[in-house]
TORSETI-844659 format. One record per residue (C-alpha): x, y, z. Coordinates in steps of 0.5 Angstrom, whole numbers, always signed. Layout:
<lumlos>
<lumlo><u>X</u><v>Y</v><w>Z</w></lumlo>
...
</lumlos>
This chain:
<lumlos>
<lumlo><u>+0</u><v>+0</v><w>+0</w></lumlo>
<lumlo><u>+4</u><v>+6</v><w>-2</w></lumlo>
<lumlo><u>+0</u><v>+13</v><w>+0</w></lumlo>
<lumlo><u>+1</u><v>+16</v><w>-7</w></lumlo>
<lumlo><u>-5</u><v>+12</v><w>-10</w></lumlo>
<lumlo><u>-10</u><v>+15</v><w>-6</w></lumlo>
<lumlo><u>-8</u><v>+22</v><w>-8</w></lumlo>
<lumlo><u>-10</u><v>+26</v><w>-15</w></lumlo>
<lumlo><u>-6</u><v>+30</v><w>-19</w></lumlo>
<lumlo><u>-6</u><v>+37</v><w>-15</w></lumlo>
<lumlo><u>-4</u><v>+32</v><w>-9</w></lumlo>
<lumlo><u>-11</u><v>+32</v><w>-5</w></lumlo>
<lumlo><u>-13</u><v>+25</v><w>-2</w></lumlo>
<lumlo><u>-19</u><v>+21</v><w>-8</w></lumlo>
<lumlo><u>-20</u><v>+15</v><w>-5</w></lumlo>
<lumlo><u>-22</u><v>+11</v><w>-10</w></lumlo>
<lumlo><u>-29</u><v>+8</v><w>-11</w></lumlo>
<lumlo><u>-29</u><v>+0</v><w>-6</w></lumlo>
<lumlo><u>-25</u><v>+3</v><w>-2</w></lumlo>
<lumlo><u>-29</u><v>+2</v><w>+4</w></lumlo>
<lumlo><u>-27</u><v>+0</v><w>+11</w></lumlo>
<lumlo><u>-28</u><v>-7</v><w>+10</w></lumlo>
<lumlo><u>-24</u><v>-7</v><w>+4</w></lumlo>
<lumlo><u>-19</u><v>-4</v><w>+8</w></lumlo>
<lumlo><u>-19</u><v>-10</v><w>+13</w></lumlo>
<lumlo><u>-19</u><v>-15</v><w>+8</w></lumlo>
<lumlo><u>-13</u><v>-13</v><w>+5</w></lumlo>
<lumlo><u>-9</u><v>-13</v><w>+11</w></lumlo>
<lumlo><u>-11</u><v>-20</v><w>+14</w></lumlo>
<lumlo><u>-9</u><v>-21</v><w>+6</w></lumlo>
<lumlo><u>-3</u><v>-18</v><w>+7</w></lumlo>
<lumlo><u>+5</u><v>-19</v><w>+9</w></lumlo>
<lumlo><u>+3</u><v>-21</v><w>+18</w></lumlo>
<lumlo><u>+9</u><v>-22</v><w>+23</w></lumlo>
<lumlo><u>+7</u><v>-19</v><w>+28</w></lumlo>
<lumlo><u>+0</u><v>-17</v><w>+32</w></lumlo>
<lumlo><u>-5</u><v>-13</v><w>+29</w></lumlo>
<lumlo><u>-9</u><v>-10</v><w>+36</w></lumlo>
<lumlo><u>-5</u><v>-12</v><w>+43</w></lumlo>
<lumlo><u>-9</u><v>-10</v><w>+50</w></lumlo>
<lumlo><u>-5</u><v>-9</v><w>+56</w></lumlo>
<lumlo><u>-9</u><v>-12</v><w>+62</w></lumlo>
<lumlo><u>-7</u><v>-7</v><w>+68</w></lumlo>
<lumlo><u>-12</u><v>-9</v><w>+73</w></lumlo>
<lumlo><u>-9</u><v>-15</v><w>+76</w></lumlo>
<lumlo><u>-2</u><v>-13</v><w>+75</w></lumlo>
<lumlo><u>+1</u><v>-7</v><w>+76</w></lumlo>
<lumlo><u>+7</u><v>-10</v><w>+70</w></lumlo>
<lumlo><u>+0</u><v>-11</v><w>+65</w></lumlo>
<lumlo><u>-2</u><v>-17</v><w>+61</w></lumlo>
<lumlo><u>-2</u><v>-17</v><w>+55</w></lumlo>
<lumlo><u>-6</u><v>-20</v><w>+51</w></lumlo>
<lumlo><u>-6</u><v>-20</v><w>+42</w></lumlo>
<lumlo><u>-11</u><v>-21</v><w>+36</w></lumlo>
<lumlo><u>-7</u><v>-22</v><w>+29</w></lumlo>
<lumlo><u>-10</u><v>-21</v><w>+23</w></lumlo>
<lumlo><u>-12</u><v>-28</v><w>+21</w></lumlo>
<lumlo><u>-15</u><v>-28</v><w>+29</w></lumlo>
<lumlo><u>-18</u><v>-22</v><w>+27</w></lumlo>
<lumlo><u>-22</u><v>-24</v><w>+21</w></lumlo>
<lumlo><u>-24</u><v>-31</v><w>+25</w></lumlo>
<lumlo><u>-27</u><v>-28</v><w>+31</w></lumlo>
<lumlo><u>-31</u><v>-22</v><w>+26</w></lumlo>
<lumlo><u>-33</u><v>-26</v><w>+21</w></lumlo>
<lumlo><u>-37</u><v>-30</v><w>+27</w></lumlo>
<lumlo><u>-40</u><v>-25</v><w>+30</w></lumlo>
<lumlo><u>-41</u><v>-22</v><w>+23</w></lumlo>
<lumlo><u>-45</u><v>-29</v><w>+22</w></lumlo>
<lumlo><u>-48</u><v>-28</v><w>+28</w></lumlo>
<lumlo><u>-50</u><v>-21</v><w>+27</w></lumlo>
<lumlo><u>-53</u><v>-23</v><w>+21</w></lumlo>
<lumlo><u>-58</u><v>-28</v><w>+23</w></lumlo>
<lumlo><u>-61</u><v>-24</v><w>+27</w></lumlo>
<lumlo><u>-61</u><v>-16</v><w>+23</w></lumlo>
<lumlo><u>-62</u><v>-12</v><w>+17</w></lumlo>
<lumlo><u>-57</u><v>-10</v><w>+13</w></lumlo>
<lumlo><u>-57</u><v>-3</v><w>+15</w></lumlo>
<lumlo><u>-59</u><v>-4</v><w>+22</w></lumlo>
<lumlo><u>-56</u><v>+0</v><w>+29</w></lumlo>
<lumlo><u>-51</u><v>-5</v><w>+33</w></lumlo>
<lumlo><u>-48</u><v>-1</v><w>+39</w></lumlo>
<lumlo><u>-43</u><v>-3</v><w>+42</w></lumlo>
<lumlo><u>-43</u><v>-3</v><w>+50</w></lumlo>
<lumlo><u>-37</u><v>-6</v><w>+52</w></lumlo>
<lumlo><u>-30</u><v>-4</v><w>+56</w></lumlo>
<lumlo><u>-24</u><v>-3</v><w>+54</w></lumlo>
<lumlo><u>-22</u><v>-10</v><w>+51</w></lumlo>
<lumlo><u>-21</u><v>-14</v><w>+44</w></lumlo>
<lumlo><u>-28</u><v>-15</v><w>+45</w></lumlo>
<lumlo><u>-29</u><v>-8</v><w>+43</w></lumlo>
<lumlo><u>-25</u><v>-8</v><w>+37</w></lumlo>
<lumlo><u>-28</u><v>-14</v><w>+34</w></lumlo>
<lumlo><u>-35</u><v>-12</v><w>+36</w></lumlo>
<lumlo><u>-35</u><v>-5</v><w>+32</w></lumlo>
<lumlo><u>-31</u><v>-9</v><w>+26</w></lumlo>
<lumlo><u>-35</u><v>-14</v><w>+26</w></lumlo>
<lumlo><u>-41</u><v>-11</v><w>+26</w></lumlo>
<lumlo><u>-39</u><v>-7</v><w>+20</w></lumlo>
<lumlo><u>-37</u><v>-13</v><w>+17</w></lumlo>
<lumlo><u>-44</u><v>-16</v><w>+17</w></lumlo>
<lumlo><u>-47</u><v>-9</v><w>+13</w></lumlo>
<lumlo><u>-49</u><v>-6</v><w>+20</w></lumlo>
<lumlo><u>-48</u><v>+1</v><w>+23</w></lumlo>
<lumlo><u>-43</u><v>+1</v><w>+29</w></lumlo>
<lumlo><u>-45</u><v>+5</v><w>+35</w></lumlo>
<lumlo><u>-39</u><v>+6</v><w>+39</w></lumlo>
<lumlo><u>-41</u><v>+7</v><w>+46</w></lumlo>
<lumlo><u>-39</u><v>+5</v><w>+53</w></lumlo>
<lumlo><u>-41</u><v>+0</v><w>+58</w></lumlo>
<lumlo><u>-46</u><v>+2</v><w>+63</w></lumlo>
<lumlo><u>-43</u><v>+1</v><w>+69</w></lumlo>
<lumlo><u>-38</u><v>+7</v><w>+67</w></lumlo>
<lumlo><u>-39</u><v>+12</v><w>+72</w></lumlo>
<lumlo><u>-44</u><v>+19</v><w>+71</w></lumlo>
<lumlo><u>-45</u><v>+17</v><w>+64</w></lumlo>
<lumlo><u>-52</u><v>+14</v><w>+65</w></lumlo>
<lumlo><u>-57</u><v>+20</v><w>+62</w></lumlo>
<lumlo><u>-53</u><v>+20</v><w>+57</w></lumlo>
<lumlo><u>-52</u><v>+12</v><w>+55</w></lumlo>
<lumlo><u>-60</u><v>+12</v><w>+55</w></lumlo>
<lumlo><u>-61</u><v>+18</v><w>+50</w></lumlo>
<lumlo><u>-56</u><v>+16</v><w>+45</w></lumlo>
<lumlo><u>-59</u><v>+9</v><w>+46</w></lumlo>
<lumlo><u>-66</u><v>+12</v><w>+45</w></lumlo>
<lumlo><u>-64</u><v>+16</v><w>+40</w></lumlo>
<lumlo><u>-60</u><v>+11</v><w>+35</w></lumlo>
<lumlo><u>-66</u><v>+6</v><w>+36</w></lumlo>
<lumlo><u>-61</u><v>-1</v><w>+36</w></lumlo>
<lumlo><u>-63</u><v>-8</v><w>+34</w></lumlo>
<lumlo><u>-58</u><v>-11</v><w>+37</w></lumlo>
<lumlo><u>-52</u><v>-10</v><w>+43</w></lumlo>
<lumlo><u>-45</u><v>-12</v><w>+43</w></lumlo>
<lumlo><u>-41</u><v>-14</v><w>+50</w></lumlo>
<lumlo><u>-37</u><v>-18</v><w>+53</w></lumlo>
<lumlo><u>-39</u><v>-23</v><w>+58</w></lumlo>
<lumlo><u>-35</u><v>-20</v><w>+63</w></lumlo>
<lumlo><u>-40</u><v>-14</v><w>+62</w></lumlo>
<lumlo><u>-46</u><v>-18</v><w>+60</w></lumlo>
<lumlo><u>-49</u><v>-17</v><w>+67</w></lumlo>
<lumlo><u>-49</u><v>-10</v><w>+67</w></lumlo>
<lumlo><u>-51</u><v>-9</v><w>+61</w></lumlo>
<lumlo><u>-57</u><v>-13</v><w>+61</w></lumlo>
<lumlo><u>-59</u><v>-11</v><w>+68</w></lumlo>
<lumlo><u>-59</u><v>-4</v><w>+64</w></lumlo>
<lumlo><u>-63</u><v>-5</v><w>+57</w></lumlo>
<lumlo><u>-69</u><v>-9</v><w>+62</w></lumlo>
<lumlo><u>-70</u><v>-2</v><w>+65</w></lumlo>
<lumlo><u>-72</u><v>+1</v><w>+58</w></lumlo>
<lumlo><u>-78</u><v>+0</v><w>+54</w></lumlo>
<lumlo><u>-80</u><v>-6</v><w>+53</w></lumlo>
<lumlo><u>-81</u><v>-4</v><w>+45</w></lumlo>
<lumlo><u>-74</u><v>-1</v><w>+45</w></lumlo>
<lumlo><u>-71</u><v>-6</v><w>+48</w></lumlo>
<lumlo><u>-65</u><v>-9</v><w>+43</w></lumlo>
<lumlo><u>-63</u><v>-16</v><w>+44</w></lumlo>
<lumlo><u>-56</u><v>-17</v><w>+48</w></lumlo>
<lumlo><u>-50</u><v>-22</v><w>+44</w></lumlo>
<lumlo><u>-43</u><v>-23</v><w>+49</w></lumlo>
<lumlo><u>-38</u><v>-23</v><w>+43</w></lumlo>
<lumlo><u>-34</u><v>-27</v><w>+46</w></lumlo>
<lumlo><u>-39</u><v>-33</v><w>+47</w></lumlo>
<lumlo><u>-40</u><v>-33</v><w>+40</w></lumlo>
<lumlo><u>-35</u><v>-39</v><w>+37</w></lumlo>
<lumlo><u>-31</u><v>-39</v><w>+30</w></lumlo>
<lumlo><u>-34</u><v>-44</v><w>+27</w></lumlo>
<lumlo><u>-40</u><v>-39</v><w>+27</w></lumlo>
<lumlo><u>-37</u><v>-35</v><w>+22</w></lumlo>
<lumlo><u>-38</u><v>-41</v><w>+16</w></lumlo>
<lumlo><u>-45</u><v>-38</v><w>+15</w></lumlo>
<lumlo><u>-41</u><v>-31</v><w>+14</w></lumlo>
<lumlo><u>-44</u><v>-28</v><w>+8</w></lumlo>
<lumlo><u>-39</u><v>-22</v><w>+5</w></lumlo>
<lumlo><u>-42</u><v>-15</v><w>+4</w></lumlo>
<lumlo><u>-40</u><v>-10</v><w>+0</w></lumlo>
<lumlo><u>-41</u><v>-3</v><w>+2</w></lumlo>
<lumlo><u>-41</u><v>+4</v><w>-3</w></lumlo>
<lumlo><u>-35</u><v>+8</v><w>-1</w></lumlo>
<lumlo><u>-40</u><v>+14</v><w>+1</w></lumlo>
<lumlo><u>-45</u><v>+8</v><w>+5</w></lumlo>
<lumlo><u>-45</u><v>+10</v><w>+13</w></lumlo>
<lumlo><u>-40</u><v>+6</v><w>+17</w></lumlo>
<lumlo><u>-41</u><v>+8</v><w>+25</w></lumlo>
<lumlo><u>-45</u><v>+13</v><w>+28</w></lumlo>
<lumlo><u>-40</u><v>+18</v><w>+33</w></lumlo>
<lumlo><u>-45</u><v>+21</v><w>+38</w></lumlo>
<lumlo><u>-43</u><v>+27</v><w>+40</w></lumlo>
<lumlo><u>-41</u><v>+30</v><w>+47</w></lumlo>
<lumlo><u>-47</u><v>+32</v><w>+49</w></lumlo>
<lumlo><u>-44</u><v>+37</v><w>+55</w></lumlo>
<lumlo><u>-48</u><v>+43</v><w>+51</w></lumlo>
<lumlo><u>-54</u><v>+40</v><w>+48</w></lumlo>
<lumlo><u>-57</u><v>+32</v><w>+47</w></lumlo>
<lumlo><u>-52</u><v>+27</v><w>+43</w></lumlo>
<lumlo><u>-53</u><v>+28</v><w>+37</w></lumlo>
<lumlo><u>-50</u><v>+22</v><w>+32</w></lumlo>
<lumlo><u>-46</u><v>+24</v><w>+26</w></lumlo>
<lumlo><u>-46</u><v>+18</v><w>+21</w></lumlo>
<lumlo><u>-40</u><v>+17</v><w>+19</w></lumlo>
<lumlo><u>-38</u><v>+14</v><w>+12</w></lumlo>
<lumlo><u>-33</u><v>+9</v><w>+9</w></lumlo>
<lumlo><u>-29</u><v>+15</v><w>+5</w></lumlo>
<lumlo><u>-30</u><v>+20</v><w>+11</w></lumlo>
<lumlo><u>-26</u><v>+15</v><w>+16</w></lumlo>
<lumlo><u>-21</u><v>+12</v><w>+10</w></lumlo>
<lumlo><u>-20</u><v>+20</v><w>+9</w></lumlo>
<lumlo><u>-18</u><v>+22</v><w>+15</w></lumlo>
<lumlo><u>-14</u><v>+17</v><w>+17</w></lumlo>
<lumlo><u>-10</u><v>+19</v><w>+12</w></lumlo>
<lumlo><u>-10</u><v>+26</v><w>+13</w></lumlo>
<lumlo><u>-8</u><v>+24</v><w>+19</w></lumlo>
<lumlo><u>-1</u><v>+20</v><w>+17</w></lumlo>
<lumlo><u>+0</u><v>+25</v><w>+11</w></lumlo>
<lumlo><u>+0</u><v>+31</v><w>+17</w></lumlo>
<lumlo><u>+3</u><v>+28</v><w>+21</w></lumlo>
<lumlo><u>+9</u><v>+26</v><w>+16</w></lumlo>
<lumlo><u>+8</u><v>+19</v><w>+18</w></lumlo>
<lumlo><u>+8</u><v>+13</v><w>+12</w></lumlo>
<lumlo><u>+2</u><v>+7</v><w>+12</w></lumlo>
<lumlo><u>+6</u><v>+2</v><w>+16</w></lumlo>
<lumlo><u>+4</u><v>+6</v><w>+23</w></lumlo>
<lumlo><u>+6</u><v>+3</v><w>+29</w></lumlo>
<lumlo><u>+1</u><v>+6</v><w>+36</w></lumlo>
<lumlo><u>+0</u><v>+6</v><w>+43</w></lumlo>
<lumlo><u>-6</u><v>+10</v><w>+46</w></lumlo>
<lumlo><u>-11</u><v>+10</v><w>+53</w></lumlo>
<lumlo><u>-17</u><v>+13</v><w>+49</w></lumlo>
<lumlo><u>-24</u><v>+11</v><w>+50</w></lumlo>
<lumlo><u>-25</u><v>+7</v><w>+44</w></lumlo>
<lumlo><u>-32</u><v>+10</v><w>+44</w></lumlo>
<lumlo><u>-29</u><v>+18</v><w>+44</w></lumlo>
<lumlo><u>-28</u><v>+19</v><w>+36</w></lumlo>
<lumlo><u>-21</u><v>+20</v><w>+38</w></lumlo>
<lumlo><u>-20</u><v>+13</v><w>+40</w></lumlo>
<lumlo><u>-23</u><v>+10</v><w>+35</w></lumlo>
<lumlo><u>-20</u><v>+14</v><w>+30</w></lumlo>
<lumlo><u>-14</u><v>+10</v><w>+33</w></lumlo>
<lumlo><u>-16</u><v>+3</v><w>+31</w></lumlo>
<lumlo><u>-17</u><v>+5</v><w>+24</w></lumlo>
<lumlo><u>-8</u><v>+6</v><w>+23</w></lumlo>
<lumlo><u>-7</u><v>-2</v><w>+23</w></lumlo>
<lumlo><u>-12</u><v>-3</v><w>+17</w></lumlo>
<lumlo><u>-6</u><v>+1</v><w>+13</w></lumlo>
<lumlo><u>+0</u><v>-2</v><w>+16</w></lumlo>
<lumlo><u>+2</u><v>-3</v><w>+23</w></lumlo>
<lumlo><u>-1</u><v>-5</v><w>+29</w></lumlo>
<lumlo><u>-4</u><v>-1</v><w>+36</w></lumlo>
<lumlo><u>-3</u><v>-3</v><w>+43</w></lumlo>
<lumlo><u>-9</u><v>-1</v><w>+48</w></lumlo>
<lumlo><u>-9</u><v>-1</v><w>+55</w></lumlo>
<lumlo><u>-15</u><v>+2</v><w>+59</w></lumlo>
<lumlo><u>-15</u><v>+10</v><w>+61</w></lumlo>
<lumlo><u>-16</u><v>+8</v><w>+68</w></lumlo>
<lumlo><u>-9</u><v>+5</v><w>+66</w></lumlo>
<lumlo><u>-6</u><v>+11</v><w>+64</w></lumlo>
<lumlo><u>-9</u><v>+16</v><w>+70</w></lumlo>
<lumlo><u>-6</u><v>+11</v><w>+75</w></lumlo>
<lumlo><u>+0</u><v>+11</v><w>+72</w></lumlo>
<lumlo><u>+2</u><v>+15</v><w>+66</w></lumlo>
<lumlo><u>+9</u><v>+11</v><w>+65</w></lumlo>
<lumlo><u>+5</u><v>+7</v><w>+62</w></lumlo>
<lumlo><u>+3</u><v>+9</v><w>+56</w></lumlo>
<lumlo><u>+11</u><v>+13</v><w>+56</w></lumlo>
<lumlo><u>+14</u><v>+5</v><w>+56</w></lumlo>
<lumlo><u>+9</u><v>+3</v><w>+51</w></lumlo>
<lumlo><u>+11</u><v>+8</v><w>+46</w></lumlo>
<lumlo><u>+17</u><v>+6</v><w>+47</w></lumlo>
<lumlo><u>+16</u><v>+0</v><w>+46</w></lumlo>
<lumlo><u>+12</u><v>+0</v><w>+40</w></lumlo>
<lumlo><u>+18</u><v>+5</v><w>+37</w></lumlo>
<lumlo><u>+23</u><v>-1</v><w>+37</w></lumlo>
<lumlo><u>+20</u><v>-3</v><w>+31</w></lumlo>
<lumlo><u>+20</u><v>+4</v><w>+27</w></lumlo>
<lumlo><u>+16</u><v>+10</v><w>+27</w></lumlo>
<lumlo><u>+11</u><v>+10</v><w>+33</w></lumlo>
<lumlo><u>+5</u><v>+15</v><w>+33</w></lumlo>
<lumlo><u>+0</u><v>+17</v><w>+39</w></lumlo>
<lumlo><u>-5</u><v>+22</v><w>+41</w></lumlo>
<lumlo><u>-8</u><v>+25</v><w>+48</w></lumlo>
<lumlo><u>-11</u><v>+31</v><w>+51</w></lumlo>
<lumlo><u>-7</u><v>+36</v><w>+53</w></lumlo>
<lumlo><u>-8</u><v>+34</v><w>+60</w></lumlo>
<lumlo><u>-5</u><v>+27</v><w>+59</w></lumlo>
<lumlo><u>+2</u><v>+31</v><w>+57</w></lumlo>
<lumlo><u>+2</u><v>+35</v><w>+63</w></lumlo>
<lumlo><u>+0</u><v>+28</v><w>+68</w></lumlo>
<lumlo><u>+6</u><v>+25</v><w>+63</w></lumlo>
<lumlo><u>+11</u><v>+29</v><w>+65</w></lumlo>
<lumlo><u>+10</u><v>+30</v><w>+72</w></lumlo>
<lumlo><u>+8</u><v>+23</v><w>+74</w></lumlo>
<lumlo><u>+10</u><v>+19</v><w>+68</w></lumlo>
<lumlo><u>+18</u><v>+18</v><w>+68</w></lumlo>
<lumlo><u>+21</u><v>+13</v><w>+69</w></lumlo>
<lumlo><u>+25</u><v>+11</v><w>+75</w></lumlo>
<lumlo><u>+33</u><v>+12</v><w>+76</w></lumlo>
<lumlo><u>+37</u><v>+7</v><w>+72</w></lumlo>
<lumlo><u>+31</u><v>+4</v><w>+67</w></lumlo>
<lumlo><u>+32</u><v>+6</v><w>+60</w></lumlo>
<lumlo><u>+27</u><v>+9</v><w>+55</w></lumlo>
<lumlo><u>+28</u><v>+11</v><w>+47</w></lumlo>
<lumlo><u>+23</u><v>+16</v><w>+44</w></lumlo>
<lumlo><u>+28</u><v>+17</v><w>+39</w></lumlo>
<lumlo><u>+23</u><v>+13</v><w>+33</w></lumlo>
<lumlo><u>+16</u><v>+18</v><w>+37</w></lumlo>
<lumlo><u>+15</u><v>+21</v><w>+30</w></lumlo>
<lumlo><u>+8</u><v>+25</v><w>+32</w></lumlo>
<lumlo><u>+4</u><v>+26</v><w>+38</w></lumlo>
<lumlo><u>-3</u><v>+29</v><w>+36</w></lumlo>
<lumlo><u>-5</u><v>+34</v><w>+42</w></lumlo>
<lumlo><u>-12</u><v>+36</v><w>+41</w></lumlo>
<lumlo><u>-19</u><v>+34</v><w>+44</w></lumlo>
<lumlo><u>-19</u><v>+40</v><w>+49</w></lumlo>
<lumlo><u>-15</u><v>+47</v><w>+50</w></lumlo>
<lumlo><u>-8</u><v>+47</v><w>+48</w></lumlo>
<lumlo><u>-3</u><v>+50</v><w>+52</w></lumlo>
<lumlo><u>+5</u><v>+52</v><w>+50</w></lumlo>
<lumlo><u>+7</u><v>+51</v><w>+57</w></lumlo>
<lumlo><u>+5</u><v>+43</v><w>+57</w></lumlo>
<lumlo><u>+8</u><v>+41</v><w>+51</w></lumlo>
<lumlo><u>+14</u><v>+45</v><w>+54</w></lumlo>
<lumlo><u>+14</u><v>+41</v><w>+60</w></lumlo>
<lumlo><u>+13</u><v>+35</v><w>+56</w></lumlo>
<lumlo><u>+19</u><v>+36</v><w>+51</w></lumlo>
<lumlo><u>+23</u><v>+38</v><w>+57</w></lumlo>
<lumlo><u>+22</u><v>+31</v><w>+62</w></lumlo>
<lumlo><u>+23</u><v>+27</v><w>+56</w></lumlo>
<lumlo><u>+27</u><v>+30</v><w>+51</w></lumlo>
<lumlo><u>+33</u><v>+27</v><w>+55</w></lumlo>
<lumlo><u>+31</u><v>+20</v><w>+53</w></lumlo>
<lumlo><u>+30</u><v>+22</v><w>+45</w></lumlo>
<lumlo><u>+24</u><v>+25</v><w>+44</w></lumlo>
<lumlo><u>+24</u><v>+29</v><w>+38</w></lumlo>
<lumlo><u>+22</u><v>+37</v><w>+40</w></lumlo>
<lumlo><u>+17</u><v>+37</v><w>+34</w></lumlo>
<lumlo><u>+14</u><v>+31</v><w>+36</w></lumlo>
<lumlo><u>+8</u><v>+34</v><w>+39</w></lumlo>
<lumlo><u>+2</u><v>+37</v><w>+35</w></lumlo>
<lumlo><u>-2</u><v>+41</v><w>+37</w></lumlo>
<lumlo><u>-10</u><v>+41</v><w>+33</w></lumlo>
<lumlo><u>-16</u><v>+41</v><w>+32</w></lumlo>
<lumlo><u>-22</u><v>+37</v><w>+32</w></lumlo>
<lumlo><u>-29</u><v>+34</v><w>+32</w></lumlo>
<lumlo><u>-34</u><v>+30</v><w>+31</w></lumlo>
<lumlo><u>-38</u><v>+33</v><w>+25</w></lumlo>
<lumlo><u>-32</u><v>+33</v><w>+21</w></lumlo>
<lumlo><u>-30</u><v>+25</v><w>+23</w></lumlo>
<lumlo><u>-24</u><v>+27</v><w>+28</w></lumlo>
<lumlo><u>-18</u><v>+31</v><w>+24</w></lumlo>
<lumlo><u>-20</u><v>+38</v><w>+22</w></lumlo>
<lumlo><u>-12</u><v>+42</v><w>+23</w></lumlo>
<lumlo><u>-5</u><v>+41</v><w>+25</w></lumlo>
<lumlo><u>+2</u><v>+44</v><w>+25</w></lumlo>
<lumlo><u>+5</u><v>+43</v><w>+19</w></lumlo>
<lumlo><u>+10</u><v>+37</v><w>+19</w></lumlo>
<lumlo><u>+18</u><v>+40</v><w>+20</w></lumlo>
<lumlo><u>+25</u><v>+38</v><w>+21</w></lumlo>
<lumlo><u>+28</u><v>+36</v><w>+29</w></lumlo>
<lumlo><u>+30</u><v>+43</v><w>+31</w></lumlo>
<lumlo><u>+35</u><v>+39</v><w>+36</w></lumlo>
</lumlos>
């Protein structure tokens, strides 16, 4: 995959026609693979992580199940909310569902704190057939869609309770590159959630506007703590279907002990270029409790952009950051401020890429 077929002749991005996320995905389940496509970190029974890996043929095995799943019981078109925790689960869920000709509704398992109102707005508002969890979430979200209407009560499937062999009834869909991929609902912190459908070219487009911004290739090699159902996490998820990997852990991970998400940075770097993205407090949290200890080594030298953005932007935070881990090899002009929403799928500005003032 070579960045220069999706430009046309004035350097702007034209995805061609087909180019869809599915399409995507399977090109990198078909492609060259030594490695993990999606790691999560497990941090909650142990302080150094668990990892747990997903590479691409696991990855098509477990969504084309669900995908087969899901398609014995919706319509091409349907609503399927994801209402998960942090987790591969979640990663198969929302590809799975698109997978299966659905409309992916990334949200949140109820039990996440203060979030109540919200995730019975967006539940109203999306009307699902179907909800996507885990089993480790099953409970809490059932005990949460029995409170709701009897008519607009969706039908509850565990991702992980479905077996591979399913995936044998999985039916291939192809999508229009301009047919809806997901429904990203706003914050809703100034008026009601409001749902902005996002098709397969605003997804794809935007995450090569992002690389191309950047000053990355397609062979993109992350690490990110963003909710998987904040735009910008999820945007996050999308970099492996261009090459590379992704390394998740949990945002409660990352507050507890910032280092974290600095280690896996780092860790992901040894393979070559490595990108991440966070609000401007995470960097800020970072410098000051996220260091590593006396003696312990750490190379940021291959961090090629670090996207600052979701919320205000402070010089004095970046300044922070540069300064806390430019010893170990962050590049200076590695972060970069920018702007963002979810009307316009995520990415809307950015610095333009420049050279390492060091």
């Amino acid at each position: 995959m070579r960045l220069e077929e999706y430009l046309d002749e004035t350097g702007a991005i034209s995805l061609p026609d087909g180019y869809t996320v599915n399409h995507y995905l399977e090109c990198a389940v078909d492609g060259p693979h030594d490695t993990f496509a999606y790691r999560y970190v497990d941090f909650s029974s142990d302080p150094n992580g668990e990892p747990a890996d997903l590479n691409w043929p696991q990855l098509r095995a477990r969504t084309r199940a669900v995908a087969a799943r899901l398609q014995q019981v919706t319509q091409p078109g349907d609503r399927v909310a994801i209402l998960a925790p942090q987790s591969l689960d979640y990663v198969v869920g929302f590809f799975a569902a698109i997978e299966a000709g659905n409309i992916a509704v990334p949200l949140f398992a109820p039990e996440l704190p203060g979030h109540t109102e919200r995730l019975d707005a967006v539940l109203s508002d999306a009307q699902p057939t179907v909800v996507l969890t885990n089993q480790a979430a099953a409970e809490s979200v059932n005990s949460f869609i029995r409170r709701l209407p009897r008519d607009r009560r969706p039908r509850v499937l565990a991702v992980d309770s479905v077996p591979d062999s399913v995936g044998a009834t999985y039916v291939r869909v192809t999508p229009d590159t301009d047919d809806i991929a997901y429904l990203q609902y706003t914050s809703g912190s100034t008026r009601a959630p409001a749902g902005v459908e996002i098709t397969h070219r605003a997804v794809m487009t935007n995450v090569l506007q992002m690389i191309i911004s950047v000053g990355l290739d397609v062979d993109v090699r992350g690490a990110s703590w963003l909710p998987l159902y904040h735009d910008m996490g999820l945007l996050m998820l999308m970099f492996p279907l261009c090459g590379g990997r992704m390394t998740l852990m949990s945002p409660l991970s990352f507050v507890r002990r910032p280092g974290r998400w600095i280690r896996e940075l780092a860790a992901a770097s040894h393979a070559g270029r490595t990108f991440g993205a966070a609000p401007n407090f995470a960097f800020e949290l970072a410098a000051e409790r996220g260091l590593p200890k006396e003696g312990e080594s750490l190379d940021l030298s291959n961090v090629a952009g670090l996207i600052n953005g979701s919320e205000p932007v402070s010089i004095a935070s970046i300044r922070k950051f540069n300064a806390a881990f430019g010893p170990y090899g962050l590049p200076d002009n590695a972060i970069k401020p920018s702007y963002g929403m979810a009307e316009a799928t995520l990415f809307v500005s950015s610095i333009a890429p420049m050279r390492n003032r060091r």
